[in-house]
C-alpha positions as CSV (number, residue, x, y, z in Angstrom):
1,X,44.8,-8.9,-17.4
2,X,42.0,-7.3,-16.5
3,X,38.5,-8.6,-17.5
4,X,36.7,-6.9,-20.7
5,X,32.8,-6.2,-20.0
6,X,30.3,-6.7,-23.2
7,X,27.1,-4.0,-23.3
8,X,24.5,-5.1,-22.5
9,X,25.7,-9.0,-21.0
10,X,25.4,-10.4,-17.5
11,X,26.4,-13.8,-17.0
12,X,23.4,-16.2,-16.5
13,X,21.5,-16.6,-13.2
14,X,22.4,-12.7,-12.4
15,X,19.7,-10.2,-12.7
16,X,20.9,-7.4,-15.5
17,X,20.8,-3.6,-15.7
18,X,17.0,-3.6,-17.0
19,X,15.5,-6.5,-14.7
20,X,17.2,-4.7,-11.9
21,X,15.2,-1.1,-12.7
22,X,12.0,-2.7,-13.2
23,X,12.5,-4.6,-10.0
24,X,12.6,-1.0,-8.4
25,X,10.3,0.7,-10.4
26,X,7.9,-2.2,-9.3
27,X,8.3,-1.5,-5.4
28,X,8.1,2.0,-5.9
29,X,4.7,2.4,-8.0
30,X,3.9,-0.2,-5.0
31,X,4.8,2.2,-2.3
32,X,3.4,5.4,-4.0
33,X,-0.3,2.8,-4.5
34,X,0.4,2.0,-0.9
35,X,0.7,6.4,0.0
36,X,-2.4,6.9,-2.0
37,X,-4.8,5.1,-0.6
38,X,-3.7,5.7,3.2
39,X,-3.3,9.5,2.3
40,X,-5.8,10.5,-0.2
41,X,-8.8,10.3,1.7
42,X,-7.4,12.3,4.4
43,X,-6.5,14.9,2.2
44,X,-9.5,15.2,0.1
45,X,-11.4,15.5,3.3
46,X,-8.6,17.8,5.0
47,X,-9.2,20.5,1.8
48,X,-13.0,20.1,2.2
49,X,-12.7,21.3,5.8
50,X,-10.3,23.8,5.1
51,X,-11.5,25.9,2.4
52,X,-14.8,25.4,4.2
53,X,-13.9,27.2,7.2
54,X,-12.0,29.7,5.7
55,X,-14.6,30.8,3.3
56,X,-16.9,30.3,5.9
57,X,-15.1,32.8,8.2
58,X,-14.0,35.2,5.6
59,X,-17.6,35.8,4.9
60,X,-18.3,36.2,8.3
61,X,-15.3,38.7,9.5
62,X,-13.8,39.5,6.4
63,X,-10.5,38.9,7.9
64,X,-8.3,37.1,6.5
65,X,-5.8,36.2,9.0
66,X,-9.0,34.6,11.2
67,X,-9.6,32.9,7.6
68,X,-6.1,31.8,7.6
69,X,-6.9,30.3,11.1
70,X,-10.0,28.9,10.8
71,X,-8.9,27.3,7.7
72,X,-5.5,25.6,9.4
73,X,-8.5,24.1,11.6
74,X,-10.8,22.8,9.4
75,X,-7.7,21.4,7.5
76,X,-7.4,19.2,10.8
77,X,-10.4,18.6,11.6
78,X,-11.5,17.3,8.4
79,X,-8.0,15.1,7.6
80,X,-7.7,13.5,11.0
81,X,-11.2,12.6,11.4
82,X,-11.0,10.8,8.1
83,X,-7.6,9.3,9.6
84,X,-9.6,8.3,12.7
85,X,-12.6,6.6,11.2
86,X,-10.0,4.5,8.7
87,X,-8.1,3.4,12.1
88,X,-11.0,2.7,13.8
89,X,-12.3,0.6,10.9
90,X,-9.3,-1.2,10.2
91,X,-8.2,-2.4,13.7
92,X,-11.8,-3.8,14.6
93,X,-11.3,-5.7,11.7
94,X,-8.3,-7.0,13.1
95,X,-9.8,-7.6,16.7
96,X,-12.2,-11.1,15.9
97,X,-12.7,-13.4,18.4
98,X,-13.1,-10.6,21.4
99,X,-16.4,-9.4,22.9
100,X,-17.7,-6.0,21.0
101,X,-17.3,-3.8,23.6
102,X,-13.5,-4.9,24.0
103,X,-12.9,-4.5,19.9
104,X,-15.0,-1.0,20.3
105,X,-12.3,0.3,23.2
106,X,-9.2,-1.4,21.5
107,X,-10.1,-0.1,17.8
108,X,-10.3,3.7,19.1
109,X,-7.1,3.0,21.6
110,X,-5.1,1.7,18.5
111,X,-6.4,4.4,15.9
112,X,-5.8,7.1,18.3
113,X,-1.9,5.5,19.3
114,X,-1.5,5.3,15.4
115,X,-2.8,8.6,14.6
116,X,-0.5,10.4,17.3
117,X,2.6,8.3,16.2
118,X,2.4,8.6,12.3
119,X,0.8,12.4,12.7
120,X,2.2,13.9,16.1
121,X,5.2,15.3,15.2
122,X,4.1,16.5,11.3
123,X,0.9,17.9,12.5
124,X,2.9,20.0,15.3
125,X,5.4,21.4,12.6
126,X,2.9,22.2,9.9
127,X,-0.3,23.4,12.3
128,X,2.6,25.7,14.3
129,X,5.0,26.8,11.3
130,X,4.5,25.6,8.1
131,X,0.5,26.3,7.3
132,X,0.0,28.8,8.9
133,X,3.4,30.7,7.2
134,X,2.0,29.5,3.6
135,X,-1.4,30.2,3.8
136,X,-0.3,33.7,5.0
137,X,2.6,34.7,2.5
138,X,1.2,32.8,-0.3
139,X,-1.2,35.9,-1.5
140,X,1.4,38.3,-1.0
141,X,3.8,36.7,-2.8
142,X,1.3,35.8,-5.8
143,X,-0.7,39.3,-5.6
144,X,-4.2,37.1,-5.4
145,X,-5.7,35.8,-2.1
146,X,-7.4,32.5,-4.0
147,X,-4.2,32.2,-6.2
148,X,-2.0,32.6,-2.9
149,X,-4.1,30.4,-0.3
150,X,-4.0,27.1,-3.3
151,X,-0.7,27.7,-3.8
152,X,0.2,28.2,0.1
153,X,-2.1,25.1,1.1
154,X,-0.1,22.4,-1.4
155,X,2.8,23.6,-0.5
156,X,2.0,23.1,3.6
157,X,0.3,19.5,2.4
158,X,4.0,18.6,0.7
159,X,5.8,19.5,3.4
160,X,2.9,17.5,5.9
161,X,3.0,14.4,3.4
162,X,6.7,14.1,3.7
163,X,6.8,14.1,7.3
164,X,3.7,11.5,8.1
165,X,4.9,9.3,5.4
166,X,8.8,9.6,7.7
167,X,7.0,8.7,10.3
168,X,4.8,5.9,8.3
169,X,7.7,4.0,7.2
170,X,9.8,4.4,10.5
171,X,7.0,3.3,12.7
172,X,5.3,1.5,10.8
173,X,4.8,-1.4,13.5
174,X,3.4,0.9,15.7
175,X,0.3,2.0,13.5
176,X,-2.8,0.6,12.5
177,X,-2.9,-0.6,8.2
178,X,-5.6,-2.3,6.4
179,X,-5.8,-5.6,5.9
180,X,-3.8,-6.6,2.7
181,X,-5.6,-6.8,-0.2
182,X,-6.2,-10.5,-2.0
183,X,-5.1,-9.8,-5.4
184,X,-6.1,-13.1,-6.8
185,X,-8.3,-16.4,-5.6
186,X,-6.4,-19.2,-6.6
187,X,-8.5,-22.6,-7.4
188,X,-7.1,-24.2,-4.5
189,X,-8.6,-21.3,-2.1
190,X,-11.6,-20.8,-4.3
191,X,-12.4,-24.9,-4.2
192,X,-11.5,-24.8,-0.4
193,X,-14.0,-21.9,0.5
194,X,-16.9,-23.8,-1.7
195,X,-16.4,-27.0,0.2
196,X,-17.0,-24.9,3.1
Protein backbone atom coordinates (compact mmCIF):
# COMPACT_ATOMS: atom_id res chain seq x y z
CA UNK A 1 0.00 0.00 0.00
CA UNK A 2 1.11 3.11 -0.80
CA UNK A 3 2.26 5.58 2.00
CA UNK A 4 -0.29 8.48 3.13
CA UNK A 5 1.48 12.01 3.50
CA UNK A 6 0.11 14.35 6.53
CA UNK A 7 0.07 18.45 5.65
CA UNK A 8 2.21 20.07 6.89
CA UNK A 9 4.64 16.82 8.56
CA UNK A 10 8.23 15.90 7.67
CA UNK A 11 9.73 13.32 9.62
CA UNK A 12 12.38 14.59 12.19
CA UNK A 13 15.93 15.50 11.18
CA UNK A 14 14.53 16.54 7.48
CA UNK A 15 14.26 20.12 6.70
CA UNK A 16 10.33 20.91 5.86
CA UNK A 17 8.51 22.89 3.17
CA UNK A 18 8.96 26.36 5.10
CA UNK A 19 12.72 25.83 6.51
CA UNK A 20 13.57 24.87 3.00
CA UNK A 21 12.03 28.53 1.42
CA UNK A 22 13.65 30.51 3.93
CA UNK A 23 16.85 28.67 3.44
CA UNK A 24 16.53 30.14 -0.18
CA UNK A 25 15.10 33.27 0.47
CA UNK A 26 18.20 33.65 2.77
CA UNK A 27 20.94 33.15 -0.11
CA UNK A 28 19.02 35.09 -2.40
CA UNK A 29 18.51 38.52 -0.40
CA UNK A 30 22.42 37.45 0.15
CA UNK A 31 23.22 37.50 -3.47
CA UNK A 32 20.97 40.56 -4.42
CA UNK A 33 23.14 42.48 -1.01
CA UNK A 34 26.08 40.92 -2.64
CA UNK A 35 24.82 42.75 -6.59
CA UNK A 36 24.22 45.90 -4.75
CA UNK A 37 27.08 46.88 -3.41
CA UNK A 38 29.42 45.70 -6.32
CA UNK A 39 26.91 47.37 -8.82
CA UNK A 40 25.38 50.35 -7.33
CA UNK A 41 28.27 52.55 -7.24
CA UNK A 42 28.97 51.96 -10.70
CA UNK A 43 25.69 52.77 -11.75
CA UNK A 44 25.08 55.86 -9.81
CA UNK A 45 28.28 57.14 -11.20
CA UNK A 46 27.47 55.62 -14.84
CA UNK A 47 23.97 58.01 -14.81
CA UNK A 48 25.97 60.92 -13.45
CA UNK A 49 28.31 60.77 -16.50
CA UNK A 50 25.63 60.02 -18.74
CA UNK A 51 23.02 62.55 -18.46
CA UNK A 52 25.95 64.83 -17.99
CA UNK A 53 27.23 64.50 -21.35
CA UNK A 54 24.23 64.31 -22.97
CA UNK A 55 22.85 67.42 -21.55
CA UNK A 56 26.05 68.82 -21.87
CA UNK A 57 26.11 68.22 -25.68
CA UNK A 58 22.54 68.84 -26.39
CA UNK A 59 23.11 72.33 -25.15
CA UNK A 60 25.95 72.59 -27.18
CA UNK A 61 24.64 71.05 -30.74
CA UNK A 62 21.23 70.68 -30.13
CA UNK A 63 21.33 67.34 -31.64
CA UNK A 64 20.19 64.69 -30.23
CA UNK A 65 21.62 61.78 -31.80
CA UNK A 66 25.36 63.42 -30.81
CA UNK A 67 23.40 63.57 -27.26
CA UNK A 68 22.55 60.05 -27.61
CA UNK A 69 26.35 59.45 -28.24
CA UNK A 70 27.91 61.45 -26.02
CA UNK A 71 25.65 60.22 -23.32
CA UNK A 72 26.38 56.24 -24.22
CA UNK A 73 30.10 57.70 -23.36
CA UNK A 74 29.79 59.28 -20.34
CA UNK A 75 27.59 56.34 -19.25
CA UNK A 76 31.09 54.41 -19.55
CA UNK A 77 33.18 56.57 -18.59
CA UNK A 78 31.62 57.34 -15.45
CA UNK A 79 30.60 53.40 -14.49
CA UNK A 80 33.88 51.87 -15.35
CA UNK A 81 36.00 54.29 -13.77
CA UNK A 82 34.04 53.75 -10.53
CA UNK A 83 34.59 49.86 -11.42
CA UNK A 84 38.24 50.58 -11.79
CA UNK A 85 39.06 52.56 -8.59
CA UNK A 86 36.89 49.70 -6.53
CA UNK A 87 39.38 46.93 -8.28
CA UNK A 88 42.19 48.85 -7.79
CA UNK A 89 41.27 49.38 -4.02
CA UNK A 90 40.34 45.95 -3.36
CA UNK A 91 43.22 43.95 -4.74
CA UNK A 92 46.01 46.14 -3.09
CA UNK A 93 44.28 45.21 -0.14
CA UNK A 94 44.82 41.80 -0.96
CA UNK A 95 48.59 42.28 -2.11
CA UNK A 96 50.36 42.66 1.82
CA UNK A 97 53.60 41.58 2.22
CA UNK A 98 54.96 42.88 -1.40
CA UNK A 99 56.96 46.12 -2.06
CA UNK A 100 54.47 49.19 -3.03
CA UNK A 101 55.42 49.52 -6.39
CA UNK A 102 54.76 45.72 -7.03
CA UNK A 103 51.07 45.94 -5.18
CA UNK A 104 50.66 49.43 -7.33
CA UNK A 105 51.33 47.35 -10.83
CA UNK A 106 49.49 44.06 -9.66
CA UNK A 107 46.30 46.05 -8.26
CA UNK A 108 45.73 47.93 -11.76
CA UNK A 109 46.81 44.54 -13.75
CA UNK A 110 44.02 42.60 -11.68
CA UNK A 111 41.31 45.43 -11.76
CA UNK A 112 41.80 45.95 -15.37
CA UNK A 113 41.78 41.61 -16.01
CA UNK A 114 38.55 41.80 -13.76
CA UNK A 115 37.03 44.64 -15.34
CA UNK A 116 37.44 43.17 -19.07
CA UNK A 117 36.29 39.67 -17.81
CA UNK A 118 33.04 40.54 -15.85
CA UNK A 119 32.37 43.76 -18.30
CA UNK A 120 33.88 42.84 -21.89
CA UNK A 121 31.39 41.02 -23.39
CA UNK A 122 28.21 43.19 -21.71
CA UNK A 123 29.75 46.50 -22.35
CA UNK A 124 30.28 45.33 -26.20
CA UNK A 125 26.51 44.38 -26.54
CA UNK A 126 24.95 47.27 -24.79
CA UNK A 127 27.69 50.22 -25.96
CA UNK A 128 27.11 48.59 -29.76
CA UNK A 129 23.33 47.54 -29.73
CA UNK A 130 21.39 47.89 -26.86
CA UNK A 131 22.05 51.78 -25.52
CA UNK A 132 22.47 53.21 -28.21
CA UNK A 133 18.92 51.53 -29.79
CA UNK A 134 17.04 52.60 -26.33
CA UNK A 135 18.32 55.82 -25.86
CA UNK A 136 17.27 56.44 -29.49
CA UNK A 137 13.61 54.81 -29.80
CA UNK A 138 12.83 55.53 -26.29
CA UNK A 139 11.46 59.29 -27.16
CA UNK A 140 9.77 58.21 -30.11
CA UNK A 141 8.05 55.56 -28.69
CA UNK A 142 6.96 57.79 -25.45
CA UNK A 143 6.43 61.17 -27.45
CA UNK A 144 8.99 63.00 -24.79
CA UNK A 145 12.78 63.16 -25.23
CA UNK A 146 13.32 63.28 -21.09
CA UNK A 147 10.44 60.75 -20.71
CA UNK A 148 12.04 58.53 -23.58
CA UNK A 149 15.90 58.85 -22.75
CA UNK A 150 14.96 57.51 -18.60
CA UNK A 151 12.98 55.13 -19.85
CA UNK A 152 15.56 54.02 -22.77
CA UNK A 153 18.64 54.30 -20.26
CA UNK A 154 16.98 51.61 -17.53
CA UNK A 155 16.01 49.55 -19.83
CA UNK A 156 19.87 49.39 -21.59
CA UNK A 157 21.17 49.23 -17.60
CA UNK A 158 18.70 45.91 -17.14
CA UNK A 159 19.82 44.39 -20.00
CA UNK A 160 23.82 45.48 -18.96
CA UNK A 161 23.16 44.29 -15.28
CA UNK A 162 22.03 40.94 -16.41
CA UNK A 163 24.88 40.25 -18.55
CA UNK A 164 27.91 41.49 -16.05
CA UNK A 165 26.17 39.79 -13.22
CA UNK A 166 26.36 36.29 -16.09
CA UNK A 167 29.61 36.97 -16.32
CA UNK A 168 30.03 37.75 -12.30
CA UNK A 169 28.82 34.50 -11.24
CA UNK A 170 30.58 32.42 -14.09
CA UNK A 171 33.92 33.95 -13.66
CA UNK A 172 33.83 34.74 -10.64
CA UNK A 173 37.46 33.31 -9.81
CA UNK A 174 38.81 35.34 -12.28
CA UNK A 175 37.78 38.85 -10.82
CA UNK A 176 38.79 40.97 -8.12
CA UNK A 177 35.94 41.11 -4.78
CA UNK A 178 36.22 42.82 -1.61
CA UNK A 179 37.40 41.49 1.23
CA UNK A 180 34.47 39.65 3.14
CA UNK A 181 32.94 41.57 5.54
CA UNK A 182 33.30 40.58 9.56
CA UNK A 183 29.84 40.47 10.56
CA UNK A 184 30.47 39.85 14.20
CA UNK A 185 33.85 39.90 16.76
CA UNK A 186 33.50 37.01 18.75
CA UNK A 187 35.11 37.25 22.46
CA UNK A 188 37.70 34.83 21.57
CA UNK A 189 38.90 37.22 18.49
CA UNK A 190 38.12 40.38 20.39
CA UNK A 191 40.34 39.02 23.66
CA UNK A 192 42.98 37.72 21.12
CA UNK A 193 43.44 41.15 19.28
CA UNK A 194 43.60 42.99 23.00
CA UNK A 195 46.37 40.71 24.04
CA UNK A 196 48.03 41.81 21.08
Amino acid sequence: MGRKRVAGYSRPGTPGAEQLKCEHWGKTRKKLREWIRRYLPNELAGWAGQLGGAALTNQLTGSYAAAVVAGTIGASVGYYATAYVNGVRWSYRGLVGRSWPMRVLLANGLAARSIAVEFGPAEAIDSIVVRAVALYIGPFVLGSTAVGFVVGSIVADIAFSVMAIFSYERFTGLLVRPAPRTEEVTDESAATSAAA
